[in-house]
MIDOSE-1310 file (N, C-alpha, C; in nm, 2 decimals, decimal comma, always signed):
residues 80
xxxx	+8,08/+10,31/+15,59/+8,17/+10,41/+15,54/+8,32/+10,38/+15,58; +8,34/+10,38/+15,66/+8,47/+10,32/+15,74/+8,50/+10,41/+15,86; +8,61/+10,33/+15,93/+8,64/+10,47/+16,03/+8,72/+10,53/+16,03; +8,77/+10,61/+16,14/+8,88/+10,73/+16,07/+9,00/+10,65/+16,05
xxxx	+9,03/+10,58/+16,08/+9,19/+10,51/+16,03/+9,21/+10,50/+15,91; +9,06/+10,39/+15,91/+9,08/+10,37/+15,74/+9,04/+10,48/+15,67; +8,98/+10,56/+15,67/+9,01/+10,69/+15,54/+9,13/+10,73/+15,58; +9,23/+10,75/+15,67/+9,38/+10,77/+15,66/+9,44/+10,72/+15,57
xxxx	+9,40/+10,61/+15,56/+9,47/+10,50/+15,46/+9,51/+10,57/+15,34; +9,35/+10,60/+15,30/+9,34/+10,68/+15,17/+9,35/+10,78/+15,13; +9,31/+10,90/+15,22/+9,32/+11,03/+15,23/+9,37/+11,13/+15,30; +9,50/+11,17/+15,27/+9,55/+11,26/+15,36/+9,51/+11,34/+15,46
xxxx	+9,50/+11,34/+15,59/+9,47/+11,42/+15,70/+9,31/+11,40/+15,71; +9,24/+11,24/+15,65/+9,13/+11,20/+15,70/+9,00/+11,30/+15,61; +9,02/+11,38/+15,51/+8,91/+11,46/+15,46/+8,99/+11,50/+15,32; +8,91/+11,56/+15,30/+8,94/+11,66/+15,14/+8,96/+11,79/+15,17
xxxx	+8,86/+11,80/+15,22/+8,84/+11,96/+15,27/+8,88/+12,00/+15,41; +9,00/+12,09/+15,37/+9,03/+12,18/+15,50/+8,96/+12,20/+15,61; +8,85/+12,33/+15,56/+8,73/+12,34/+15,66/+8,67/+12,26/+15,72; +8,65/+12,14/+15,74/+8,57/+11,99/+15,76/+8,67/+11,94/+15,80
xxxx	+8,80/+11,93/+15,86/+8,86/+11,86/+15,93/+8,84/+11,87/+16,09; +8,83/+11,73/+16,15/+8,78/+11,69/+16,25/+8,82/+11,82/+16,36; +8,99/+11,83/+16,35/+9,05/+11,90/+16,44/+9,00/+12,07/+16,47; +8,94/+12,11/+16,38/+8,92/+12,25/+16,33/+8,78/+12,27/+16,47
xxxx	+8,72/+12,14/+16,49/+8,59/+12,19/+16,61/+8,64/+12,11/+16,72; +8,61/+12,11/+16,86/+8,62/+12,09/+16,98/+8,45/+11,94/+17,04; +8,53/+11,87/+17,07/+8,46/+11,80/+17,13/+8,36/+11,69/+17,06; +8,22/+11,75/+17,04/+8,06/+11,72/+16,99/+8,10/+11,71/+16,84
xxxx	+8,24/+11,69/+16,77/+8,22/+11,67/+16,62/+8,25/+11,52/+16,57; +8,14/+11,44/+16,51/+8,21/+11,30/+16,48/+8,33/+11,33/+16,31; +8,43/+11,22/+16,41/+8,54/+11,23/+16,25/+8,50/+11,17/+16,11; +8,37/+11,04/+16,15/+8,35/+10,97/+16,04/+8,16/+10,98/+16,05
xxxx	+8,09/+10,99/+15,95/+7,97/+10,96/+15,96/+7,91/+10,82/+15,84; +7,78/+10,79/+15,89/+7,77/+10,68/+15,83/+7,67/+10,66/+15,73; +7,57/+10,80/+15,74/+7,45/+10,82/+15,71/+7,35/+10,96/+15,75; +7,29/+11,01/+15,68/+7,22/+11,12/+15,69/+7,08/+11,13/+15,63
xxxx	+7,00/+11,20/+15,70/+6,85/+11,19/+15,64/+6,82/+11,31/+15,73; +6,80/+11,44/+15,63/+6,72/+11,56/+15,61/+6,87/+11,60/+15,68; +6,84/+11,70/+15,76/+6,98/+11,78/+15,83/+7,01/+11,69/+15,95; +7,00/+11,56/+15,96/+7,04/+11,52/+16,09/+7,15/+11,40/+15,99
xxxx	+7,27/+11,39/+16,11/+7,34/+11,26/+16,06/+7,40/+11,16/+16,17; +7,45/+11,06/+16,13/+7,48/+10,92/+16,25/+7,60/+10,94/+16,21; +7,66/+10,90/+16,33/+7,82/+10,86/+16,32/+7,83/+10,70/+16,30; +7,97/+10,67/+16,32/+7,96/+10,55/+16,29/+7,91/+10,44/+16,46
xxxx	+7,95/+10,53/+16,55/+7,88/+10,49/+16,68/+7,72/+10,44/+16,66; +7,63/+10,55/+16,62/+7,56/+10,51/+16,64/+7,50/+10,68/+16,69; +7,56/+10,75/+16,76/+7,49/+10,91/+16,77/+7,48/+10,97/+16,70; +7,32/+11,06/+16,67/+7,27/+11,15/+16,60/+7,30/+11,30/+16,64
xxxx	+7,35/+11,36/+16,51/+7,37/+11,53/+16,55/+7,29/+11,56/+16,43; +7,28/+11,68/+16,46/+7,21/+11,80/+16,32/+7,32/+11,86/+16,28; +7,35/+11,82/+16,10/+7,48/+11,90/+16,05/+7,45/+12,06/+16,05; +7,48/+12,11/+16,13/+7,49/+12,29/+16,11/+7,62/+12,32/+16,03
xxxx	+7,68/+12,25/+16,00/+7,84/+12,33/+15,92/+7,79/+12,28/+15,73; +7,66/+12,20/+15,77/+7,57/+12,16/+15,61/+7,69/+12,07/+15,51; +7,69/+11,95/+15,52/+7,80/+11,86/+15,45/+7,80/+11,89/+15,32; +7,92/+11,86/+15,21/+7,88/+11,89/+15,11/+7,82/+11,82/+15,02
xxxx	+7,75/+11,87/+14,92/+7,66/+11,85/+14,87/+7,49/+11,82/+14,89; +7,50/+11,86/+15,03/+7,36/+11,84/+15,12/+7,30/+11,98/+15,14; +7,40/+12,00/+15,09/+7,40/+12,24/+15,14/+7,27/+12,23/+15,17; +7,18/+12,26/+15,02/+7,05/+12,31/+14,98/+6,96/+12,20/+14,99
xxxx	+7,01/+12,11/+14,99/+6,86/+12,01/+15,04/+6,87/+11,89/+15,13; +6,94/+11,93/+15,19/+6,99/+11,78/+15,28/+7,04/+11,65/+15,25; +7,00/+11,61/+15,34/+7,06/+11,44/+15,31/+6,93/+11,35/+15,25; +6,97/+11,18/+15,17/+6,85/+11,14/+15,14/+6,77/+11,19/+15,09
xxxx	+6,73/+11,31/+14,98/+6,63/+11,36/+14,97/+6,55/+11,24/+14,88; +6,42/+11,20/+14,86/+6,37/+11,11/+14,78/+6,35/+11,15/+14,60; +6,35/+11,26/+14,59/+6,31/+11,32/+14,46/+6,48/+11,28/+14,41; +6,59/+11,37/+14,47/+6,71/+11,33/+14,39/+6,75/+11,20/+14,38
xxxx	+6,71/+11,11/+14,50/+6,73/+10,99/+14,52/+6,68/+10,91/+14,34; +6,62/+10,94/+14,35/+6,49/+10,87/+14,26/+6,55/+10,93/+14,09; +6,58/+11,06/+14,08/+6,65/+11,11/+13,98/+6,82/+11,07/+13,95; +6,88/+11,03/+14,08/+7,04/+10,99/+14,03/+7,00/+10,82/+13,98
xxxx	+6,94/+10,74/+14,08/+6,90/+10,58/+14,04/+6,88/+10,58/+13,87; +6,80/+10,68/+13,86/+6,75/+10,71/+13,70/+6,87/+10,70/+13,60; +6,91/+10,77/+13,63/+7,04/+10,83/+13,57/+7,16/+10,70/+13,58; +7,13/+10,66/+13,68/+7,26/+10,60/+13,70/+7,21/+10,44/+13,60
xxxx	+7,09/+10,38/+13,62/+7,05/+10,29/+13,50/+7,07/+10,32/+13,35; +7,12/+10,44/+13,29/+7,12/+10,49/+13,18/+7,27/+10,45/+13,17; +7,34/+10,43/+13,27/+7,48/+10,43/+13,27/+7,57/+10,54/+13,34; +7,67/+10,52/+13,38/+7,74/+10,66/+13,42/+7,89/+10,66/+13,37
């Protein structure tokens, strides 16, 4: 995914979203992640947390789910 510099590059103040900016939590929050599967995610270190602030579009079902997985690939062979 990159690290936080380089989404500087691209994106103003490192996010999209307000609420989700690194600065807004204290300490235990990674600025970049690399990957997620069910409610847990890696940074780009290499440490695993459990998203409690729920990333978006992971809200209702987490990360990786296999069923949407399997449904966007679908979709996305059809063309996008």
């Amino acid at each position: 995914m990159g690290s936080w510099e380089y989404n500087l590059k691209f994106t103003p103040n490192g996010t999209q979203t307000l609420s989700k900016m690194p600065n807004r939590f204290v300490e235990a929050y990674p600025k970049t992640l690399e990957y997620g599967n069910g409610c847990r995610v890696w940074d780009d270190q290499g440490y695993e947390y459990v998203d409690l602030i729920s990333g978006l579009g992971a809200i209702s079902v987490g990360y990786n789910d296999p069923i949407i997985n399997l449904a966007v690939l679908q979709q996305m062979q059809k063309g996008t």
